[in-house]
C-alpha positions in Angstrom: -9.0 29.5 -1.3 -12.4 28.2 -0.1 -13.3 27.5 -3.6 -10.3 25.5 -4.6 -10.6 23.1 -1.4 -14.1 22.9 -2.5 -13.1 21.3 -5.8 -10.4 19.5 -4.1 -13.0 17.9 -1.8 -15.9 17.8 -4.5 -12.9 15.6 -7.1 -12.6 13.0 -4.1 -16.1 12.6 -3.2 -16.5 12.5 -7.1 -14.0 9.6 -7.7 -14.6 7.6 -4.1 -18.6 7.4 -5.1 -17.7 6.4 -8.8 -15.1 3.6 -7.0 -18.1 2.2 -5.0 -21.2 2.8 -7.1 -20.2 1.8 -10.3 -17.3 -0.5 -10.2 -17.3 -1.5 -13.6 -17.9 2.1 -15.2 -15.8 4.6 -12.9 -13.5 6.0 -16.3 -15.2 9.1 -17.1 -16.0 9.9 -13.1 -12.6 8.9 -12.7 -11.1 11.4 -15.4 -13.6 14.3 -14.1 -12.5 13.9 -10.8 -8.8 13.8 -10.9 -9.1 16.6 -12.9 -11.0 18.4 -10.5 -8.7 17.6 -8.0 -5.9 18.8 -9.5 -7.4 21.7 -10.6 -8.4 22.7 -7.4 -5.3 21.7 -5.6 -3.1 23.7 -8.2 -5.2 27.3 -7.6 -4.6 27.3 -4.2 -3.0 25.4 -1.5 -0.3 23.5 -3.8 2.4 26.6 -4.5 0.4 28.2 -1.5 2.7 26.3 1.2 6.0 27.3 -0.4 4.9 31.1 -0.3 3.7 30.4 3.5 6.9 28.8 4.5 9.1 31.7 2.9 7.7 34.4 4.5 6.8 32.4 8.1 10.8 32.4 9.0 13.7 35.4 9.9 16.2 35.9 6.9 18.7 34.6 9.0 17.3 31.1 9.4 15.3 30.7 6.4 17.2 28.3 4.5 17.5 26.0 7.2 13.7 26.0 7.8 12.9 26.0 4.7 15.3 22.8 4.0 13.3 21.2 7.2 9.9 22.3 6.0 10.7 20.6 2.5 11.9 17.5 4.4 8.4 17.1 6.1 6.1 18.0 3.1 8.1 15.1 0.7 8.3 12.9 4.0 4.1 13.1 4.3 4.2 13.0 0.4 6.2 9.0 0.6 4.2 8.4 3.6 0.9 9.1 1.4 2.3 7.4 -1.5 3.6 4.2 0.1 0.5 4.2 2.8 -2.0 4.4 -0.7 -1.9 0.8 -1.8 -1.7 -0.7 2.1 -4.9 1.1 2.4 -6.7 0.2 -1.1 -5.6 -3.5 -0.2 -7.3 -3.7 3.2 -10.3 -1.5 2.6 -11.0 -0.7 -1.4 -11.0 2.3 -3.1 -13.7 3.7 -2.5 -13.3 3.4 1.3 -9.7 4.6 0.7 -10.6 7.9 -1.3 -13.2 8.6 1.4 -10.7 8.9 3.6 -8.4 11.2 1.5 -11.9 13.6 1.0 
């Protein structure tokens, strides 16, 4: 788990110093690092949380957590994907990816 967070973090760092660095040349960092990312996120904590969530509730009121505890992922998920371009507007990319890492 440790490992994939560690690429996870490693990807962002990756692609946020590429961003401010080397404005002009960031294609291959960027490439590398998304992959990275995703590589990292996919080992371990992505499926991780629906595994968690199914065996953190009773039987009897797991579908209705679970429903709520898919509600709040996707809700962080729009929030994260509409908050993205506010945030690489006001501060740059680089700045914004920092924050992600």
């Amino acid at each position: 788990m440790l490992t994939a967070l560690f690429l996870m973090i490693i990807g962002l760092l990756l692609l946020a110093i590429a961003y401010v660095a080397f404005p002009d040349q960031k294609t291959v960092a960027a490439i590398i690092s998304i992959i990275l990312y995703i590589g990292g996120f996919e080992c371990d904590p992505g499926p991780l949380f629906f595994f968690m969530a199914v065996e953190s509730f009773p039987p009897h009121v797991r579908s209705e957590a679970l429903s709520f505890t898919n509600v709040v992922v996707w809700s962080f998920n729009i929030l994260v994907t509409f908050g993205f371009p506010v945030l690489n507007d006001g501060v740059g990319a680089g700045p914004t990816f920092f924050m992600f890492a």
